[in-house]
N, C-alpha and C positions, 0 to 999 in steps of 0.2 A: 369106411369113412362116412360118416352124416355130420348132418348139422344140429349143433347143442339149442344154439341162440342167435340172434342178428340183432343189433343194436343201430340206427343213426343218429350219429350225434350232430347236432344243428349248434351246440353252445357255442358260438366264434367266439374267437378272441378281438379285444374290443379296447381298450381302454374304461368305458366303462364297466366292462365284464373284469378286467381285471382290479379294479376296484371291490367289486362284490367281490370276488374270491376270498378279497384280503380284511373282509371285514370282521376283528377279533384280535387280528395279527399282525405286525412290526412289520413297518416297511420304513423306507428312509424318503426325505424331503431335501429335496437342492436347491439350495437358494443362491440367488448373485448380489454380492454389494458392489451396487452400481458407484458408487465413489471410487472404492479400492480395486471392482473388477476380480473380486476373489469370491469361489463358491463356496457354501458352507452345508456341511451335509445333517439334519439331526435323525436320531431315530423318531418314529411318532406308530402310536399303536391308532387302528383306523376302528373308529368307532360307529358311524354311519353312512354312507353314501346315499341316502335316500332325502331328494333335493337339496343336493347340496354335501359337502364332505365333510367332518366332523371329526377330528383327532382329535389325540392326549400327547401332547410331549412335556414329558416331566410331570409336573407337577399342576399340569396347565391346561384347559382345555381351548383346543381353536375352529372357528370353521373357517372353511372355504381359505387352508393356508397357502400364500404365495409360494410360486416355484416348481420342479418338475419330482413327483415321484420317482422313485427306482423303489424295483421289485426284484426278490432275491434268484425265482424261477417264476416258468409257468406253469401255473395247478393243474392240476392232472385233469383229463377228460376238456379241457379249452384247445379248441383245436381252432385253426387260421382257415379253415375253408371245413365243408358241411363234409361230413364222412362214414361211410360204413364198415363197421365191422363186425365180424363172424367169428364165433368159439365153434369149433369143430373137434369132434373124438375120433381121433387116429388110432387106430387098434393096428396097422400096419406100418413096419419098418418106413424109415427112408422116405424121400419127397414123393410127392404123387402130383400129378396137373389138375389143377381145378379151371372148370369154369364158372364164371358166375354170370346173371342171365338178370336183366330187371329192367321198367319202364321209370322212364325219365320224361318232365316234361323241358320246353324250352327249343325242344328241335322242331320244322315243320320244310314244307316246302312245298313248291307251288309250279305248275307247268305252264310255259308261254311259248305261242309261237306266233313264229315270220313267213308272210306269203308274198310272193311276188308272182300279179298276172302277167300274163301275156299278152303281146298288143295289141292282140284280139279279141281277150279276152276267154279263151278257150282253155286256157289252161292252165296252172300257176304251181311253182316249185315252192315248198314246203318245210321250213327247219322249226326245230321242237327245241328246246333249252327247259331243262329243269335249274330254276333258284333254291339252292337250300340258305335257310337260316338256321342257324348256331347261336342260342341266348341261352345255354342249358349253364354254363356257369364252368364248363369246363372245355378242353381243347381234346381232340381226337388227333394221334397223330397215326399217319401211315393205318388209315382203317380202310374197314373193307365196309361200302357205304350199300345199301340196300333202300326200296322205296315200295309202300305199299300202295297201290289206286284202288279205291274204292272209298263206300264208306262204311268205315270202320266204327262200330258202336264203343263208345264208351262212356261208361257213370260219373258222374263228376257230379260234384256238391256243390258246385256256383256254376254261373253262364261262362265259359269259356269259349273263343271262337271255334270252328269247327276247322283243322288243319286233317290235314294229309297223313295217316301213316307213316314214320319215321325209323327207321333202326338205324343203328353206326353196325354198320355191315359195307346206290343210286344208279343209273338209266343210259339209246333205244336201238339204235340202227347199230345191225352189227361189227359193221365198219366202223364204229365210233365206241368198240368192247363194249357194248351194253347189251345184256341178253335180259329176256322179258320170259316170264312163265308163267303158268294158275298159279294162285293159291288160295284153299277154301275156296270163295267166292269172290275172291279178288284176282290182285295182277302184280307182281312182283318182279320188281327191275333191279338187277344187280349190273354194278359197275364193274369190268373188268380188269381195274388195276386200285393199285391203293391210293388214297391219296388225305391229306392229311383238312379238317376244319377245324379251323381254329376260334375259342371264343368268341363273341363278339363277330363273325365274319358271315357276309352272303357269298355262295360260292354256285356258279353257272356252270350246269354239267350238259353237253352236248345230247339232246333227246333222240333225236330221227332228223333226216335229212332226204327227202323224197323230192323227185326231180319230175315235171311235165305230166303232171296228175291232170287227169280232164275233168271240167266244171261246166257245170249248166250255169247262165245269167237269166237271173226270171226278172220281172218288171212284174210289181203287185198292188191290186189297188183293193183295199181289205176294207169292207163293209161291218157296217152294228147291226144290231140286233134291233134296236130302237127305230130304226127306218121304218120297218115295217108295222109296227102296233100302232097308228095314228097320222091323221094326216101331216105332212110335212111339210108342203111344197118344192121351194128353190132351198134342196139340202147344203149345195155348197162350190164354190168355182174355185178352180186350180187347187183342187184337191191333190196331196202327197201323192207319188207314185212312187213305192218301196223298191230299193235296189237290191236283189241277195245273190249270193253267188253258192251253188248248190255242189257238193261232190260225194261219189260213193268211198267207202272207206275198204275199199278191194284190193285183192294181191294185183289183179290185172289193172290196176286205176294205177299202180305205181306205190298203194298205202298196204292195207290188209296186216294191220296190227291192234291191236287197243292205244284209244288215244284218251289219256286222263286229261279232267278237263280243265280248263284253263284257257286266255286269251286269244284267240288268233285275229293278230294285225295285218292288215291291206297293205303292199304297196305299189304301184306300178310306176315302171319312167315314163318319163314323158319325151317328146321329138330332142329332146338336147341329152337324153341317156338318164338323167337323171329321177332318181324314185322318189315320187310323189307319196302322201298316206291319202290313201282313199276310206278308211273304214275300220271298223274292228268290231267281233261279236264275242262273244264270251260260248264256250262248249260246256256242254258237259259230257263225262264218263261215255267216252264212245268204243260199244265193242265191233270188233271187225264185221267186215258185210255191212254196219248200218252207213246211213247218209246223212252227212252234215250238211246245216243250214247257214249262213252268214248272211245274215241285214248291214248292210254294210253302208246303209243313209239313204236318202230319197233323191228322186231324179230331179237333174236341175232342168231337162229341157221337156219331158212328159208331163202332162199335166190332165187330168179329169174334171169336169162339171157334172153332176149329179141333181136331177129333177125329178120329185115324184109328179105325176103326170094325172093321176088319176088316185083315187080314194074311197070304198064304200065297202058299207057292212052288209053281210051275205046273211042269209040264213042257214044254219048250221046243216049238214046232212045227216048229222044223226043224232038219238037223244044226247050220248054223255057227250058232246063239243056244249060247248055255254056260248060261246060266242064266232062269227066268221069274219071276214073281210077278205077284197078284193085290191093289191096295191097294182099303181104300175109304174114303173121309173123309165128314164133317159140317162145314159150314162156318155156323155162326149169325150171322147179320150183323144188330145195333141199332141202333134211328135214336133218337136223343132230340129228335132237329128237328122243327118244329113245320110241317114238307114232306117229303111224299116225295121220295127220293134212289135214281138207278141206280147202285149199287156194280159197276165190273169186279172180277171176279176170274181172276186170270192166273198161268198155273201152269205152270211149268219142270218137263218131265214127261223121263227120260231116256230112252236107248234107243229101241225100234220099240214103240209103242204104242196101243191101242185104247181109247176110252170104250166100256165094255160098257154098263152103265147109269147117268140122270143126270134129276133132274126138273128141269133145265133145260137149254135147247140149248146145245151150245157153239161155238165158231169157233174154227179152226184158223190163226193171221197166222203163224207159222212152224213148220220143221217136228217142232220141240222144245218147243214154248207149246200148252196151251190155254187158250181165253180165253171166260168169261162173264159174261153183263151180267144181273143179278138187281137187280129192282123192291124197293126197302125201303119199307116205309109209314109216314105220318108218325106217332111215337111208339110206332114198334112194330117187330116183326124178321121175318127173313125167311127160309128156310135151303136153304141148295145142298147137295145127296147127290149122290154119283157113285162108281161102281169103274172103275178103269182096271184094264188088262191090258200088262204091260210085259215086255218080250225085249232082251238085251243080249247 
């Protein structure tokens, strides 16, 4: 068994299209006399449909005649919806199973998920839902749905948005029939039972369901770059203090899967039971082991003031620096919470650079950041002093 040929025929059938077909050849015309309320059929050979319609009946030419055509069939290869077909050479007896295998656009689908913390904020339960959409122009019934995460390259001739991986073969927890596996370089979620999308439809398939996963709350107060190249003074009062809630993605956290990315929304209740929306950040493509990060808005009762305190140009230490300086800031950090809170403070520092002095430690995670972590007390504030020495 191979294959000869594959044809797709796009020609729909139309009214218009059936017009063309018929252009050369006898079709009939209906007319009503609205007096009598009797219809009157004649032949008429169709001479152009190009703006406009153009017959012969008899001896007569007309355009654009009143009333409704009838046509005797429909011409071969007009088909009601777009379709493929396949000439194949059977050298063997009797039916044999084919499959047939091809990419289609119109399908996509998108991963979202639901957190609820806890009232301490220590820990928060987890549900996943994958949304498929179905605009392919047709209906799947009783398929077996499949989804691929990653990103998948493909060619296209115009800007298309960038979707998800799709087959009609979907998703996570295995209590919910969705088994997850490699594939290539991706991750392949097949649904365990069948189930049917139908054109035109969004359909929400149960992702993961993780129960009492533990979270870090960081409190951040994220510095520029610009601070430091020039005098500043009074940089800024009741400056943002960023709210994130941090978690590892481990088999022992309660997760330890691939998490494709997609929204995860905040909620927590409040004193009458009821869940509140605290937040949302957007993931991406998270594989197991790694740590997700959520910004989830800025503190309403934390607040920062920020002072450079001091300004001047150094002399370089060595030939290739072109230029030095000496900054020093005051950073005042306010709690109005009714608990003490560890504020990071993270700071985009340029060039080759030295903490000369600082009454609190700092730690260096890259080699252009310093980062410290200052104790606020509850109802009260706290304050980080430091001079850097910087060479560019």
């Amino acid at each position: 068994l191979s294959v000869i040929e594959q044809n797709f025929n796009f020609d729909l059938l139309t009214p218009q299209k059936m017009l063309e077909k018929y252009v050369g050849k006898i079709v009939e015309i209906a007319t009503l006399n609205s007096a009598s309320g009797e219809e009157s059929i004649e032949k008429a050979k169709l001479l152009s449909v190009q703006n406009g319609v153009v017959v012969q009946i008899g001896n007569r030419i007309e355009t654009n005649p009143r009333g409704r055509y009838i046509f005797p069939k429909i011409p071969a290869n007009l088909r009601d919806r777009p379709t493929l077909t396949v000439t194949l050479n059977n050298r063997a007896k009797g039916s044999q199973p084919l499959e047939l295998s091809y990419l289609t656009g119109g399908l996509s689908w998108k991963a979202d998920y639901v957190a609820e913390l806890s009232h301490d904020d220590s820990h928060l339960d987890l549900l996943g839902w994958v949304t498929l959409d179905n605009k392919s122009g047709t209906t799947y019934k009783q398929a077996k749905l499949q989804l691929v995460a990653g990103d998948v390259n493909q060619v296209r001739p115009q800007f298309q948005p960038r979707v998800e991986k799709f087959q009609v073969r979907t998703m996570m927890a295995e209590d919910n029939g969705v088994q997850e596996e490699s594939l290539f370089d991706y991750h392949l979620y097949t649904l365990n039972r069948l189930t049917t999308l139908a054109d035109n439809q969004s359909k929400q398939v149960s992702l993961l369901n993780a129960a009492n996963v533990a979270v870090q709350k960081e409190y951040l107060l994220q510095g520029q770059n610009y601070y430091y190249r020039s005098k500043q003074g009074r940089i800024g009062q009741k400056l943002k203090i960023g709210v994130f809630v941090n978690f590892n993605n481990r088999t022992e956290n309660g997760l330890g899967l691939p998490l494709p990315k997609g929204i995860i929304r905040v909620y927590k209740k409040d004193q009458s039971g009821h869940a509140q929306f605290v937040g949302e950040d957007r993931i991406d493509h998270t594989p197991k082991n790694e740590s997700v990060k959520l910004k989830l808005g800025n503190s309403f009762d934390i607040t920062a003031d920020r002072v450079q305190t001091s300004y001047s140009k150094k002399r370089p230490s060595h030939a290739h620096y072109k230029q030095a300086a000496q900054s020093d800031f005051k950073i005042t950090l306010k709690n109005a919470k009714k608990e003490a809170v560890v504020v990071t403070v993270r700071e985009p520092i340029p060039g080759d650079w030295k903490i000369i002095t600082e009454d609190h430690p700092h730690s260096k995670p890259t080699a252009s950041t310093a980062e410290w972590k200052v104790s606020v007390p509850a109802e009260g504030e706290a304050t980080l002093a430091y001079s850097v020495l910087m060479q560019y």
